[in-house]
Structures are given as structure tokens and as C-alpha cells.
C-alpha positions as CSV (number, residue, x, y, z in Angstrom):
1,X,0.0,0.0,0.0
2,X,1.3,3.1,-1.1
3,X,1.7,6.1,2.0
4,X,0.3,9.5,1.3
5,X,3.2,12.1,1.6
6,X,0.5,14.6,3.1
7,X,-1.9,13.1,5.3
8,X,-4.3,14.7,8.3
9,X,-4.4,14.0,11.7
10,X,-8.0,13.2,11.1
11,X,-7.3,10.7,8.1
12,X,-4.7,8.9,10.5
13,X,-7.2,8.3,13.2
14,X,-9.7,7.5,10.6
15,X,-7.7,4.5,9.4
16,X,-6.8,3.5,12.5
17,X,-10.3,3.4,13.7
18,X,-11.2,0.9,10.8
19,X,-8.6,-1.3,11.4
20,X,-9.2,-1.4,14.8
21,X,-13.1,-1.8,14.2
22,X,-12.6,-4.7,11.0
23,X,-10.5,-6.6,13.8
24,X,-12.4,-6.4,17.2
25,X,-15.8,-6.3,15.4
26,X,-17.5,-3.8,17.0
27,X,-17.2,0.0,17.4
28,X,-14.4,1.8,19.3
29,X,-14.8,5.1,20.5
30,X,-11.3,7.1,19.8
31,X,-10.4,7.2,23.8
32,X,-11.3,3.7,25.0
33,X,-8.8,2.1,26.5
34,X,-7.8,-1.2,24.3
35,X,-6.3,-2.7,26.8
36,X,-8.8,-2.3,29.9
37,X,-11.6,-3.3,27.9
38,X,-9.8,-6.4,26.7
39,X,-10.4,-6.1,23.4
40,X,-6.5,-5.9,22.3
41,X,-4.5,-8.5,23.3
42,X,-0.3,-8.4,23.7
43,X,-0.4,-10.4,20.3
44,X,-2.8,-8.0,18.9
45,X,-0.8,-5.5,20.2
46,X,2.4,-6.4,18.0
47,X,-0.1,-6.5,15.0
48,X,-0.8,-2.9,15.9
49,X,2.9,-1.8,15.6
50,X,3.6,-4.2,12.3
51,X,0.2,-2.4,10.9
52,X,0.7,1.3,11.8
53,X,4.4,0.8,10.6
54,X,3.4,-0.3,7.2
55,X,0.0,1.5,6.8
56,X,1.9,5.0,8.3
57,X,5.7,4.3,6.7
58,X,6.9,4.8,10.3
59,X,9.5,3.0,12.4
60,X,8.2,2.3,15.7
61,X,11.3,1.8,18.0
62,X,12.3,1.7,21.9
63,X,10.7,4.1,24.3
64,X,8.2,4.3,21.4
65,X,6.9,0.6,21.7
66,X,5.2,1.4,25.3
67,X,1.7,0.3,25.7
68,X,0.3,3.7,26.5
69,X,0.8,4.2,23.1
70,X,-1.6,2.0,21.9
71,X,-3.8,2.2,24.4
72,X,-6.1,3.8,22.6
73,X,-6.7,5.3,19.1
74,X,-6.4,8.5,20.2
75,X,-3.1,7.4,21.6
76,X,-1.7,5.6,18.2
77,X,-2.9,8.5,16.2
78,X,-0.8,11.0,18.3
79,X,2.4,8.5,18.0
80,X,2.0,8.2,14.2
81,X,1.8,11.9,13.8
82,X,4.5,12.4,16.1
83,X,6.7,10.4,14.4
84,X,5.6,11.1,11.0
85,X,6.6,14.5,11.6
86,X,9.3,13.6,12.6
87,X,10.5,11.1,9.9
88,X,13.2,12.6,7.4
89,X,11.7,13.5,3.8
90,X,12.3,12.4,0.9
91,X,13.3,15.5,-0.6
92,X,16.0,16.4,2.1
């Protein structure tokens, strides 16, 4: 899957939200926490990082790989706009 080079905060949580959704088959409101609610797993978890890395084109590394952030969808879309800020350009 091709990565957009421009892509909203909005549109990140959108696709995270209907992954998440597809996966746990039922709604999730952007704030629930995943792991309280026991709908994400620890192996579910890892699925999370190997899916927002390709889905995002983001390397998700040590202190990054904490569960509080993907605790929620609120939380994984702050991380992947964090770090696709972050990410060196193409261009430079």
C-alpha cells in the first residue's frame, strides 16, 4: 500500500479506527482504552505496531513501543503523527 506524503491527523485516526473496528468487530470510541476493555491483546498488540508501521511508513522503536501508546486510538494516532513529523523527507 502506497503512503500518502501529506496526510491529516483526522485521516490517520480515521484508518486507524477501521482497522481497529474490522479486527475487534464492534465499534471503538477514539479514547477507550484497548487494553482495559480487553479487546487488544499483547499479540494484537504487535499486529498494531507491524500495521501502523506499514500503513503509516513509520518505524516504531524503543521508548516508542510502550503500551500507553496504543492504548487507545487516540493514543496511536498521536504517536503516528509524532513520528511522521518527525521522519526525514524524501526530498532532504
Amino acid at each position: 500500500m502506497s503512503v500518502e506524503t501529506t496526510i491529516t491527523t483526522e485521516r490517520i485516526e480515521q484508518r486507524i479506527t477501521a482497522f481497529v473496528t474490522g479486527r475487534v468487530k464492534t465499534e471503538v470510541p477514539p479514547e477507550q482504552d484497548l487494553f482495559a476493555t480487553g479487546l487488544v491483546s499483547s499479540m494484537f498488540a504487535m499486529e498494531l505496531v507491524v500495521q501502523l508501521e506499514q500503513d503509516f511508513a513509520v518505524q516504531i522503536l524503543g521508548n516508542d513501543l510502550k503500551r500507553d501508546n496504543f492504548r487507545s486510538i487516540e493514543a496511536m494516532t498521536a504517536l503516528v503523527s509524532r513520528l511522521r513529523d518527525t521522519e526525514p523527507s524524501a526530498d532532504a
